[in-house]
FIKOLZA-1660 file (N, C-alpha, C; in steps of 0.1 Angstrom, whole numbers, plus 5000, padded with zeros to 4 digits):
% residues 123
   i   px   py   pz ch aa at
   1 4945 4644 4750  A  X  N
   1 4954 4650 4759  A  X CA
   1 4948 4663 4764  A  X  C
   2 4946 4663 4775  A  X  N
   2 4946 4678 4780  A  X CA
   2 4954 4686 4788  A  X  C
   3 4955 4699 4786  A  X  N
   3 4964 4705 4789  A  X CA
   3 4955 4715 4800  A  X  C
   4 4961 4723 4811  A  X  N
   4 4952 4730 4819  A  X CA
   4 4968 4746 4818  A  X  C
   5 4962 4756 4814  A  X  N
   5 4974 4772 4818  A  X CA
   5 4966 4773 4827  A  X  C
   6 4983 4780 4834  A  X  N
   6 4977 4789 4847  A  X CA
   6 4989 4795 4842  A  X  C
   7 4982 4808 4853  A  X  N
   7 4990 4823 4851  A  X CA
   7 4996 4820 4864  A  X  C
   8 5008 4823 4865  A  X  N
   8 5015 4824 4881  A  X CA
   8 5023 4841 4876  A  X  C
   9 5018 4848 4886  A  X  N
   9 5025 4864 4889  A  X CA
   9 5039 4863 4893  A  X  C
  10 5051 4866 4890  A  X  N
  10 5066 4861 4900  A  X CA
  10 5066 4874 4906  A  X  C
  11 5076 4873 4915  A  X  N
  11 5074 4880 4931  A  X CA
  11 5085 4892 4923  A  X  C
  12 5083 4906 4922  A  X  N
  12 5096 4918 4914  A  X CA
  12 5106 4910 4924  A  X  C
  13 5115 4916 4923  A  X  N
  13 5127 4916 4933  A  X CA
  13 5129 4925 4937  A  X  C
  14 5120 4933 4943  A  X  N
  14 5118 4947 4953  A  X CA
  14 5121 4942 4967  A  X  C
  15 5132 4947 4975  A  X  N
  15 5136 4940 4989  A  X CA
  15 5128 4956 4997  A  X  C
  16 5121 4955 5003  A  X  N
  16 5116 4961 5013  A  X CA
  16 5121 4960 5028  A  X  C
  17 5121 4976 5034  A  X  N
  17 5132 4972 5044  A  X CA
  17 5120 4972 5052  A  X  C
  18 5102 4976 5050  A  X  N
  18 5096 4969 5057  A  X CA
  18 5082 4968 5051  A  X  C
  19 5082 4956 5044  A  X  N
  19 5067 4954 5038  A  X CA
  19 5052 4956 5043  A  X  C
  20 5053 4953 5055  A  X  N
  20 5040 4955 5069  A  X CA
  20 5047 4967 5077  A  X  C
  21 5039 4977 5077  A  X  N
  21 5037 4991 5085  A  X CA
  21 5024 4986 5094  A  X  C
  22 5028 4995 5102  A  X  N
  22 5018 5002 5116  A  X CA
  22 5019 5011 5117  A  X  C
  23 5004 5019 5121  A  X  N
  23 5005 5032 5123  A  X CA
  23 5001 5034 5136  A  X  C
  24 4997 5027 5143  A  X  N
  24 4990 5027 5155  A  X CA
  24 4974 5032 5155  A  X  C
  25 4976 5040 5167  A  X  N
  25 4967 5047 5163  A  X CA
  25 4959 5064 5161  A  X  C
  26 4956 5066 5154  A  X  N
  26 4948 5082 5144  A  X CA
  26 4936 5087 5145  A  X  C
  27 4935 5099 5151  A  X  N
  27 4924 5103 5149  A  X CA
  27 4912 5104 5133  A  X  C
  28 4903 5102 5132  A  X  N
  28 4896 5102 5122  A  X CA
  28 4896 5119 5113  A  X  C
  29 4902 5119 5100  A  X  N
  29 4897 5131 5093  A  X CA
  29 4917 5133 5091  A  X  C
  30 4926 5125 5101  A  X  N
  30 4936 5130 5094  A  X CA
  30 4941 5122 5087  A  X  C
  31 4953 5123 5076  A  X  N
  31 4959 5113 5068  A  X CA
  31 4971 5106 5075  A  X  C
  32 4975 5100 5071  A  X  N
  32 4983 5092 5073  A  X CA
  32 4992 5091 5064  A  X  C
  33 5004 5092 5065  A  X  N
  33 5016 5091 5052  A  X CA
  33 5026 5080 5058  A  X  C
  34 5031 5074 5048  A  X  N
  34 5040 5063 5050  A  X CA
  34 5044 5060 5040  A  X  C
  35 5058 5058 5043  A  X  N
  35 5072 5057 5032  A  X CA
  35 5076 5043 5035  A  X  C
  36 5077 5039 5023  A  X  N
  36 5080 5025 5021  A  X CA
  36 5094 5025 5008  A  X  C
  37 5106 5015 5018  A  X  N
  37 5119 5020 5014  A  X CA
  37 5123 5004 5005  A  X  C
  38 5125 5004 4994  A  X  N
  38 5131 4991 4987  A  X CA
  38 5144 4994 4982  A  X  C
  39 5150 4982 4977  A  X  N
  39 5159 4979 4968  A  X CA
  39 5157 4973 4959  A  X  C
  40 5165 4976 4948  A  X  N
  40 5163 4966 4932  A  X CA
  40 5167 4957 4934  A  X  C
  41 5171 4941 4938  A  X  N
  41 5180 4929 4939  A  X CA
  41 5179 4920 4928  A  X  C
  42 5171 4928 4917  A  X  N
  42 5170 4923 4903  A  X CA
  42 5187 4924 4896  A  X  C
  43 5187 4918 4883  A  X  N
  43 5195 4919 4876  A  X CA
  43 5194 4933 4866  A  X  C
  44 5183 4934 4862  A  X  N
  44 5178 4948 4853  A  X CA
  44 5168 4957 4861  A  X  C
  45 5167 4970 4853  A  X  N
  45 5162 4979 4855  A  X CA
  45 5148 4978 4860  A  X  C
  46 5136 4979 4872  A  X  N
  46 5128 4979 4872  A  X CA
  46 5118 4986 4876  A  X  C
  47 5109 4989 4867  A  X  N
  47 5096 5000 4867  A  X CA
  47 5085 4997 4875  A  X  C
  48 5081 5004 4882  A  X  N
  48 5063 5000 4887  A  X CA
  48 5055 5009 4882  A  X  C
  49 5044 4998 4871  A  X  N
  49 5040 5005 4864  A  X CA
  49 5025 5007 4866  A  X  C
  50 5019 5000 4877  A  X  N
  50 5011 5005 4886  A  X CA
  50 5007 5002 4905  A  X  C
  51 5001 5007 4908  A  X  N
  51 4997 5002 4922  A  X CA
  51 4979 5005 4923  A  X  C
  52 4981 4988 4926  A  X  N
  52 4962 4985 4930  A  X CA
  52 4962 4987 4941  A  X  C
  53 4951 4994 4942  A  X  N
  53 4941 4993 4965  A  X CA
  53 4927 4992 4958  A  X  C
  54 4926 4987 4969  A  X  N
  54 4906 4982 4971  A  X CA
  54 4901 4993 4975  A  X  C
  55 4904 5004 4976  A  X  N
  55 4901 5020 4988  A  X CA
  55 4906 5028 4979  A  X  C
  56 4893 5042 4979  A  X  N
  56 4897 5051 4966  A  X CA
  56 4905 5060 4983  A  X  C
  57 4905 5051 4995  A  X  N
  57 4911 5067 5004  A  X CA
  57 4923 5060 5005  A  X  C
  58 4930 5055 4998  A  X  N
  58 4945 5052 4996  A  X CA
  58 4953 5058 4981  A  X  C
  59 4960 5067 4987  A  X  N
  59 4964 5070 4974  A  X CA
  59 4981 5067 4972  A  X  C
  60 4988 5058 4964  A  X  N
  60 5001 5057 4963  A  X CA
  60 5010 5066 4950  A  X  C
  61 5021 5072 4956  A  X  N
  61 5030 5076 4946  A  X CA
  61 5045 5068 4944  A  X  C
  62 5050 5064 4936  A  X  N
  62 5062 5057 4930  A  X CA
  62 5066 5064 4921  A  X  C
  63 5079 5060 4921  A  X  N
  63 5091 5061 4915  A  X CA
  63 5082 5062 4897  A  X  C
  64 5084 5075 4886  A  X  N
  64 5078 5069 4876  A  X CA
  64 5094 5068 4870  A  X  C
  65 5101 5064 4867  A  X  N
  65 5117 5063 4863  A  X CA
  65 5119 5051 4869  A  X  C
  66 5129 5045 4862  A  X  N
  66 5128 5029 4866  A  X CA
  66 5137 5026 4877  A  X  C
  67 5140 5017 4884  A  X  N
  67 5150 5015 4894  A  X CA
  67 5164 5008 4892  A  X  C
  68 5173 5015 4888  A  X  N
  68 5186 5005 4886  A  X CA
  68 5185 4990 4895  A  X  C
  69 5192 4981 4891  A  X  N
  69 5200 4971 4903  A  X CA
  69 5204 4978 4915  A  X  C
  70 5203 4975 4920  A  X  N
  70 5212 4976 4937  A  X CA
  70 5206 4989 4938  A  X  C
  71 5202 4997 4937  A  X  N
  71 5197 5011 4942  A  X CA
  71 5186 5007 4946  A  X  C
  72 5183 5019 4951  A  X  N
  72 5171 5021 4965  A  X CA
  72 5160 5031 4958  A  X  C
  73 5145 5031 4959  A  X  N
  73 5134 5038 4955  A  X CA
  73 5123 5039 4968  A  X  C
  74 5119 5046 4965  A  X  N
  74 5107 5045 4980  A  X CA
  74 5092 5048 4969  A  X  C
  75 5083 5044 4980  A  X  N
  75 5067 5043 4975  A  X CA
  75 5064 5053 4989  A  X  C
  76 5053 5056 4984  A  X  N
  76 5048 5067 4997  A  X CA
  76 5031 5064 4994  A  X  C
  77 5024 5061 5006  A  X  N
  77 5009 5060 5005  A  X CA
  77 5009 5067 5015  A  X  C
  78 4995 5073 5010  A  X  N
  78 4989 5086 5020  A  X CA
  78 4972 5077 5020  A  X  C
  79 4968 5076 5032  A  X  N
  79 4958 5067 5036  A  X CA
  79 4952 5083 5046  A  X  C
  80 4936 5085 5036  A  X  N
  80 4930 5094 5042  A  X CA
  80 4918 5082 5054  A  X  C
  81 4917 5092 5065  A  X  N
  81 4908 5081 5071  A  X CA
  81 4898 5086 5071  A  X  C
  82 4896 5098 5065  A  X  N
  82 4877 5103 5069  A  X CA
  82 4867 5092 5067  A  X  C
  83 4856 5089 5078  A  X  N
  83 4847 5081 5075  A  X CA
  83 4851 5063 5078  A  X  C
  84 4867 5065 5080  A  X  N
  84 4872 5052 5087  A  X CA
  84 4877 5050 5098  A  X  C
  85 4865 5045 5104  A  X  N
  85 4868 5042 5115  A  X CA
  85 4868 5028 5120  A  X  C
  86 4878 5026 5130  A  X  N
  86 4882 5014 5140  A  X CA
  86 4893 5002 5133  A  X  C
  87 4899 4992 5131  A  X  N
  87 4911 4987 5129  A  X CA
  87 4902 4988 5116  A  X  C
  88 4920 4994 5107  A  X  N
  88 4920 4991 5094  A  X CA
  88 4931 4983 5091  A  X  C
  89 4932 4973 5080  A  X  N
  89 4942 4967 5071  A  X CA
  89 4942 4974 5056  A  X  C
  90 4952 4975 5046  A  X  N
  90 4949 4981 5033  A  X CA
  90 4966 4972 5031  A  X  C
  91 4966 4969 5017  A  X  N
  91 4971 4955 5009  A  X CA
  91 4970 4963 4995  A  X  C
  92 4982 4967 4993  A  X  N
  92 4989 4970 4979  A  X CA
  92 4997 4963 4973  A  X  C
  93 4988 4964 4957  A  X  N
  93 5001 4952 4949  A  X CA
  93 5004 4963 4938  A  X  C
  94 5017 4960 4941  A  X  N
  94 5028 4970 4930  A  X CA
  94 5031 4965 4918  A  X  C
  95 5026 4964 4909  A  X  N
  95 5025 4959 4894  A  X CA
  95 5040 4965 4890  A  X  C
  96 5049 4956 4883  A  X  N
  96 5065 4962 4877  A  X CA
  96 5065 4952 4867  A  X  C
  97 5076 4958 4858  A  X  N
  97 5079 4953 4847  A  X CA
  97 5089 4938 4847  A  X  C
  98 5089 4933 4859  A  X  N
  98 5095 4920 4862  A  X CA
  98 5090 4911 4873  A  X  C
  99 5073 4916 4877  A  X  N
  99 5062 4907 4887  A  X CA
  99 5058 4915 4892  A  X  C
 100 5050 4908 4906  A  X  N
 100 5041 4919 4917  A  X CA
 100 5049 4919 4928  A  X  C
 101 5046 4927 4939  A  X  N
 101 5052 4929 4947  A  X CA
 101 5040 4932 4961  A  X  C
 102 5037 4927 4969  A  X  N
 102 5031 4935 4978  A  X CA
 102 5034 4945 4990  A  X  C
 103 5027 4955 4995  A  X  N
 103 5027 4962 5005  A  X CA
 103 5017 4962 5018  A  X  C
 104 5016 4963 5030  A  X  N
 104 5007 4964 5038  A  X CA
 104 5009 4974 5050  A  X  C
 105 4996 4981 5051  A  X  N
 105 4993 4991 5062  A  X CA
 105 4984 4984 5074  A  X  C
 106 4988 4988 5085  A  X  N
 106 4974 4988 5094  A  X CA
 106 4974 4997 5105  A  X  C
 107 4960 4995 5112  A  X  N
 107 4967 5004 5124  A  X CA
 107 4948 5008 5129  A  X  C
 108 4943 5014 5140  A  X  N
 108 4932 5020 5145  A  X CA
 108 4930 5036 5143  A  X  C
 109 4921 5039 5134  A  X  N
 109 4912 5051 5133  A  X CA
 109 4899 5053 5146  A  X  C
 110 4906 5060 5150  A  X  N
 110 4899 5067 5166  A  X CA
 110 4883 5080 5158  A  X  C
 111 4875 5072 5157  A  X  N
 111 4864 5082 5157  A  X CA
 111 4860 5098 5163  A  X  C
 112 4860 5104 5152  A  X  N
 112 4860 5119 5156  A  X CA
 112 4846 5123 5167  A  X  C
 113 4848 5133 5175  A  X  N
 113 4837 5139 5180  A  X CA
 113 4828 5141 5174  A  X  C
 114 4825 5146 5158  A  X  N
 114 4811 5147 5151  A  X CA
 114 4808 5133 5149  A  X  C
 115 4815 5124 5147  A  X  N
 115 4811 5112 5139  A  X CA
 115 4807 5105 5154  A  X  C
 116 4805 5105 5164  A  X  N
 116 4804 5101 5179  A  X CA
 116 4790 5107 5183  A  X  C
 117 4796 5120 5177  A  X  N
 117 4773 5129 5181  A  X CA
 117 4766 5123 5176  A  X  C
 118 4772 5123 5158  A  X  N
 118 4761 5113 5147  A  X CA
 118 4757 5102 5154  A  X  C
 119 4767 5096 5157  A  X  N
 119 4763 5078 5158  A  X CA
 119 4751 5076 5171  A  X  C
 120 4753 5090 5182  A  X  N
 120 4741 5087 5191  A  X CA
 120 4727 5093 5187  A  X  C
 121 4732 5106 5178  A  X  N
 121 4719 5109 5172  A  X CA
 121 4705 5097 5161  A  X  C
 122 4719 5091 5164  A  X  N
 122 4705 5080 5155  A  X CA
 122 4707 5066 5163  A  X  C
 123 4709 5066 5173  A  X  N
 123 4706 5054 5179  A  X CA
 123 4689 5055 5186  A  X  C
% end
């Protein structure tokens, strides 16, 4: 007999009033802040007890106190753009004590005038 596990992650019950943000578009060197608004539509209390990004220029803050039922908590990522430039995407998974949850940013980093001199100085 063989038997095959798999891990399946279940989805928190974080209701987001908008999972995909836009920012349009940003000059290069400034940040970018965005508030991301949920609900608990769990039965119990829920924690996020971390948040992964692929980008050390995303940095997220959460709720460290847990989230009752039916109440509301926000996440705030501040996405620095220095050195990014032209369409970006960035995909946050919110690790909680009842599954994952994801987030997503996107939007166009408009290259600064130094990073414009550089790029002809070496062509």
């Amino acid at each position: 007999m063989t038997v095959s596990g798999f891990v399946f992650s279940q989805e928190a019950p974080l209701k987001f009033t908008e999972k995909v943000q836009k920012f349009g578009k940003v000059d290069e060197g400034k940040d970018v802040v965005l508030k991301y608004t949920f609900m608990n539509e769990g039965q119990e209390p829920i924690l996020i007890n971390e948040a992964k990004v692929n980008c050390t220029c995303t940095v997220v803050d959460y709720p460290e106190a847990p989230v009752s039922p039916n109440k509301v908590g926000q996440v705030t990522v501040t996405f620095h753009t220095e050195s990014k430039i032209g369409y970006q995407e960035r995909k946050i998974q919110l690790v909680t004590n009842l599954g994952t949850s994801e987030i997503v940013f996107k939007g166009v980093v408009k290259a600064s005038q130094e990073t414009k001199k550089e790029y002809k100085s070496n062509q």
